[in-house]
C-alpha positions in Angstrom: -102.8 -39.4 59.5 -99.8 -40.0 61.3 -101.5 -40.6 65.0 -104.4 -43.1 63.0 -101.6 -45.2 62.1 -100.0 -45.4 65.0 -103.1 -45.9 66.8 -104.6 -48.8 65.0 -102.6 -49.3 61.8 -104.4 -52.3 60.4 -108.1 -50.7 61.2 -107.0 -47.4 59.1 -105.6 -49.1 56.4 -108.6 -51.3 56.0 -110.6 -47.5 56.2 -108.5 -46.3 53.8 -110.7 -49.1 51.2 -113.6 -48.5 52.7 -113.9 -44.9 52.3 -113.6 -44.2 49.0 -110.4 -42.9 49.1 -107.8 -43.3 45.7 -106.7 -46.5 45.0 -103.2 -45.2 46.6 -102.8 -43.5 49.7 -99.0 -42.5 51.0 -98.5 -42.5 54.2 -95.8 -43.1 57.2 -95.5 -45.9 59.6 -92.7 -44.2 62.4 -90.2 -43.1 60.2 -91.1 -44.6 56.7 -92.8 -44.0 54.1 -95.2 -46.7 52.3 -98.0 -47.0 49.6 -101.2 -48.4 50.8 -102.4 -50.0 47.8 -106.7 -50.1 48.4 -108.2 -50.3 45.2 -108.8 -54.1 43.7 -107.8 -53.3 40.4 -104.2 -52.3 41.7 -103.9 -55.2 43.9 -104.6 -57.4 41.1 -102.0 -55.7 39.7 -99.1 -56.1 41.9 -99.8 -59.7 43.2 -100.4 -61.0 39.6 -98.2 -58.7 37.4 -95.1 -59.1 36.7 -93.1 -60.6 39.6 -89.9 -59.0 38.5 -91.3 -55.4 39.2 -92.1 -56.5 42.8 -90.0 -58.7 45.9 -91.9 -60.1 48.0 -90.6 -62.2 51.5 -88.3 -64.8 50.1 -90.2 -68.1 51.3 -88.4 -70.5 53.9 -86.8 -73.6 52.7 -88.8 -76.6 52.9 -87.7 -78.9 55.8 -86.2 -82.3 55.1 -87.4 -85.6 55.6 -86.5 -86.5 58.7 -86.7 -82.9 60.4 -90.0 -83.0 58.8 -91.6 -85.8 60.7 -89.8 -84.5 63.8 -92.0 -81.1 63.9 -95.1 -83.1 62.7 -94.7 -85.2 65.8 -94.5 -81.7 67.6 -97.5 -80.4 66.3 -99.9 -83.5 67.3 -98.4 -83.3 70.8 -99.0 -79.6 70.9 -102.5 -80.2 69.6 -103.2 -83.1 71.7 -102.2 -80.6 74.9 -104.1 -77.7 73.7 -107.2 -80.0 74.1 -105.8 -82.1 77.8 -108.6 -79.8 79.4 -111.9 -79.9 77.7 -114.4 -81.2 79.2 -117.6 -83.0 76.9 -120.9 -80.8 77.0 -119.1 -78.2 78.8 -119.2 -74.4 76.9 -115.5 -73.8 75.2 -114.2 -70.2 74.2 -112.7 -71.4 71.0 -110.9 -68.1 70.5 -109.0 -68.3 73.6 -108.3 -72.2 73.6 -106.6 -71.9 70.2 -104.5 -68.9 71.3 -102.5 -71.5 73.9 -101.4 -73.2 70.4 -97.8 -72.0 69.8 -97.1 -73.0 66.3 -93.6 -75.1 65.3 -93.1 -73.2 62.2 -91.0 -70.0 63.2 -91.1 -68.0 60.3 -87.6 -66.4 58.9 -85.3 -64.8 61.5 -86.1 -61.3 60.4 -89.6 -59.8 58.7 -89.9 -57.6 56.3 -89.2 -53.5 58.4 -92.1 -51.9 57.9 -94.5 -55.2 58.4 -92.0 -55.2 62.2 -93.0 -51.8 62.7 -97.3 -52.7 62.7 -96.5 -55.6 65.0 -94.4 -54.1 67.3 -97.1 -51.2 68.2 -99.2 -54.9 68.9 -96.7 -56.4 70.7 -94.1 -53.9 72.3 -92.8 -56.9 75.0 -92.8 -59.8 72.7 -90.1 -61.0 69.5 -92.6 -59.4 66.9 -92.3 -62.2 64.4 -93.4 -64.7 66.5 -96.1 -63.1 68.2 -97.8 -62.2 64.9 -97.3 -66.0 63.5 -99.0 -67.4 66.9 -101.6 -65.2 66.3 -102.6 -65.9 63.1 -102.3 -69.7 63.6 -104.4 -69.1 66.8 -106.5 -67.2 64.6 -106.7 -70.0 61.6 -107.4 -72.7 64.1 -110.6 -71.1 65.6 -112.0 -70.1 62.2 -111.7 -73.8 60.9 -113.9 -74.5 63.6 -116.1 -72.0 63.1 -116.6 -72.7 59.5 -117.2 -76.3 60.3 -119.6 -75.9 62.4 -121.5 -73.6 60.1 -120.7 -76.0 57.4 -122.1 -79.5 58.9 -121.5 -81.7 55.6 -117.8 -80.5 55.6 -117.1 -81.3 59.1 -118.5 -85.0 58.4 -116.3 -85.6 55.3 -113.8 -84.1 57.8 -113.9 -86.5 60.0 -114.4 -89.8 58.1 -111.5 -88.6 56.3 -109.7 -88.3 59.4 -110.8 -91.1 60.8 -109.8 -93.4 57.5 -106.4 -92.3 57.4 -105.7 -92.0 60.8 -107.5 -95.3 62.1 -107.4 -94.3 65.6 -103.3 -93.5 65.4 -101.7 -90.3 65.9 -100.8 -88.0 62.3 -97.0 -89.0 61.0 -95.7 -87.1 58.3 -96.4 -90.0 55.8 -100.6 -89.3 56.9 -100.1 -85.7 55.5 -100.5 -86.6 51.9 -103.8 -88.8 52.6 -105.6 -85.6 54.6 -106.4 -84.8 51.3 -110.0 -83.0 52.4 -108.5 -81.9 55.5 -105.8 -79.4 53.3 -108.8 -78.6 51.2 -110.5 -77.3 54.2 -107.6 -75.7 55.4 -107.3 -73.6 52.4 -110.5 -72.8 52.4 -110.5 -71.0 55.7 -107.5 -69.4 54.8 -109.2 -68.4 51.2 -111.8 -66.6 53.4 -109.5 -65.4 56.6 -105.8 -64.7 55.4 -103.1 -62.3 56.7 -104.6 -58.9 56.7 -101.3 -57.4 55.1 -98.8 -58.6 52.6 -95.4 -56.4 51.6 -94.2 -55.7 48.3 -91.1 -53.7 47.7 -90.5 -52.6 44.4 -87.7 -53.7 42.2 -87.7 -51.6 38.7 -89.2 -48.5 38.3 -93.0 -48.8 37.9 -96.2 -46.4 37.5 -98.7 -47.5 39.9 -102.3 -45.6 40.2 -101.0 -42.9 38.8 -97.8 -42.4 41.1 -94.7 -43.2 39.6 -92.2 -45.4 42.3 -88.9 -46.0 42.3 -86.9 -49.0 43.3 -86.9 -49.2 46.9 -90.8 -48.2 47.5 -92.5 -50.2 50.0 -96.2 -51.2 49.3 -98.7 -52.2 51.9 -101.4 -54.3 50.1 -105.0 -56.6 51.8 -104.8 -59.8 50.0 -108.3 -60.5 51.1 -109.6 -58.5 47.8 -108.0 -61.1 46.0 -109.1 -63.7 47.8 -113.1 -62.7 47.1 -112.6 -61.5 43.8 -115.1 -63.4 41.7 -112.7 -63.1 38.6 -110.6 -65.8 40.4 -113.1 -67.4 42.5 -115.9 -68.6 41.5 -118.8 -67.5 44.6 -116.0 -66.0 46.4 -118.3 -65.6 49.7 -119.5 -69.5 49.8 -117.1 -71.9 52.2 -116.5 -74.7 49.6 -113.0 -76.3 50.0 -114.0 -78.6 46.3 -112.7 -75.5 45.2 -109.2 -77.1 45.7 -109.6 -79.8 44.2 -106.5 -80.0 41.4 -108.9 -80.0 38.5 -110.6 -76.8 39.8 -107.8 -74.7 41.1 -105.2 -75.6 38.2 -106.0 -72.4 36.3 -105.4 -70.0 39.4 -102.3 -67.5 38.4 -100.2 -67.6 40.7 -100.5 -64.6 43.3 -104.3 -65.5 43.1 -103.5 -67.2 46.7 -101.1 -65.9 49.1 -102.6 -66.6 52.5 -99.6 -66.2 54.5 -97.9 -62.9 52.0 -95.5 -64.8 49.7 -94.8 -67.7 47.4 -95.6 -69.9 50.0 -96.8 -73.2 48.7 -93.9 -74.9 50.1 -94.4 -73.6 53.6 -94.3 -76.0 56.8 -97.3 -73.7 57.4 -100.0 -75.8 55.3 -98.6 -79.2 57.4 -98.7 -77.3 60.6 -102.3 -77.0 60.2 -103.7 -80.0 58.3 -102.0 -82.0 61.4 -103.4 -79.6 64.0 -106.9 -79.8 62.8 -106.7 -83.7 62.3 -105.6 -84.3 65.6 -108.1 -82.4 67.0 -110.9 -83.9 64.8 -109.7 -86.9 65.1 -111.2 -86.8 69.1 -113.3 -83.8 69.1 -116.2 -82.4 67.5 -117.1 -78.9 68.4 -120.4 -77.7 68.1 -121.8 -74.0 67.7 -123.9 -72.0 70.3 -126.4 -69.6 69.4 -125.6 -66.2 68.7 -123.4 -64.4 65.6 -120.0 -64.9 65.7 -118.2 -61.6 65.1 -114.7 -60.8 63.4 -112.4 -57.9 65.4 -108.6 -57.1 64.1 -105.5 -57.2 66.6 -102.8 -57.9 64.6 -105.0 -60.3 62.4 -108.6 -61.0 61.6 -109.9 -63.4 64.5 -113.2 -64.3 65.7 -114.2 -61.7 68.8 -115.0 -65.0 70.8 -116.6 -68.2 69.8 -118.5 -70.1 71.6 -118.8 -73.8 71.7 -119.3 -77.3 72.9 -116.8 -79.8 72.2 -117.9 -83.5 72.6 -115.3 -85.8 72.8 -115.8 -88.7 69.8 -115.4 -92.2 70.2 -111.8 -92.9 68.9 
């Protein structure tokens, strides 16, 4: 079991679900030892139990004002670069254009061990941490487009929204409030694609599919049975970021939605990407190619690679 692990840690976790195996499965990563918590039911309840059983990644502190429109003026330039090359009509590899993106937000300084330990087997020469955040936003980013694509009356509401708001300018921090859709959309994607793993450590003593754990026990948990559970979301396989809307996602509990692993809904995270996706919108429109887009894990869920055609729009 071991040598699995080590070898592709996500993939056997994710096997561990899909083989029928008990809904809690010990096993080591290097030296320790953590829970893999499959089954839905026990997901369910750790995320949305009692939070004082469980400790999840304290979230970062919201930025202030004025360092907050200071990294939003850094993500439109980063966005703006990540495009400098395209060229209209020409086939794009979405995948590997959004994995030049390096994201502003940073993450905390350290991760949670055993969550370090996955990523380093990923990553042996890089700072973990940040090698895993640029991937996932690299991963988000080509999803959105992806989904937009598939979803044509989205992407238009997209970018009239965009184009509204933005009038032609580049996104301030004062436009993220208006991007109303654009956050909705964001969401969405990340409803449908989030982290593959989130961390739990437990705090009291607690009886968990059967195994009773002590303060101290690590859990290793895929937030993406959450995500789809149609207790919580209503046709959990349909792209529909109305789903958002405040009078339609008041009654979530929270833990229903933790895209990034924690209490995150005050996370530079959610700006980071409503501006990266407006600036792009605001002078592209990618279109799909034919063929099926496939999904592959390395580190997180991404698409394998994505064709497209960007056309450049006339803003």
């Amino acid at each position: 079991m071991e040598a699995a692990v080590a070898g592709d840690p996500l993939g056997f976790l994710g096997s561990l679900a899909a083989g029928g195996r008990p809904g809690m499965t010990e096993l080591y990563i290097g030296p320790r030892l953590v829970h893999a918590v499959t089954a839905p039911e026990l997901v369910r309840a750790v995320l949305l139990g009692d939070p004082r059983r469980y400790a999840a990644i304290s979230p970062p502190r919201r930025p202030t004002e004025g360092d907050l429109a200071a990294r939003v003026a850094t993500v439109a330039e980063r966005a703006r670069q990540l495009t400098r090359d395209w060229r209209s009509g020409a086939e794009l590899d979405v995948t590997a254009a959004m994995s030049d993106y390096q994201p502003v937000h940073r993450g905390q300084a350290d991760g949670p061990s055993t969550i370090m330990l996955l990523m380093r087997r990923f990553f042996p020469a890089a700072e973990p941490l940040e090698s895993c955040l640029a991937a996932f936003a690299a991963a988000t980013l080509a999803w959105t487009w992806h989904e937009l694509a598939s979803h044509p009356h989205a992407a238009a509401r997209l970018h009239a929204e965009v184009d509204t708001v933005l009038q032609g300018r580049r996104v301030t921090a004062m436009d993220v409030v208006n991007l109303r859709y654009t956050r909705r959309v964001v969401s969405e994607v990340l409803r449908l694609h989030p982290v593959l793993l989130v961390m739990r450590t437990v705090v009291k003593p607690v009886r968990l599919g059967g195994i009773r754990l002590p303060p101290g026990a690590e859990l290793l948990l895929r937030p993406g049975s959450l995500h789809r559970d149609p207790q919580l979301h209503g046709q959990p396989d349909e792209f529909d970021p109305d789903r958002w809307r405040p009078d339609r996602c008041a009654h979530l509990p929270r833990g229903a939605f933790v895209p990034f692993g924690c209490d995150d809904r005050g996370s530079f995270l959610w700006t980071e990407f409503t501006v990266a996706v407006a600036t792009i919108a605001q002078r592209w429109q990618l279109w799909p190619t034919p063929g099926r887009v496939r999904s592959c894990v390395a580190v997180v869920e991404r698409p394998d690679r994505l064709v497209m055609v960007p056309q450049q729009r006339g803003v």
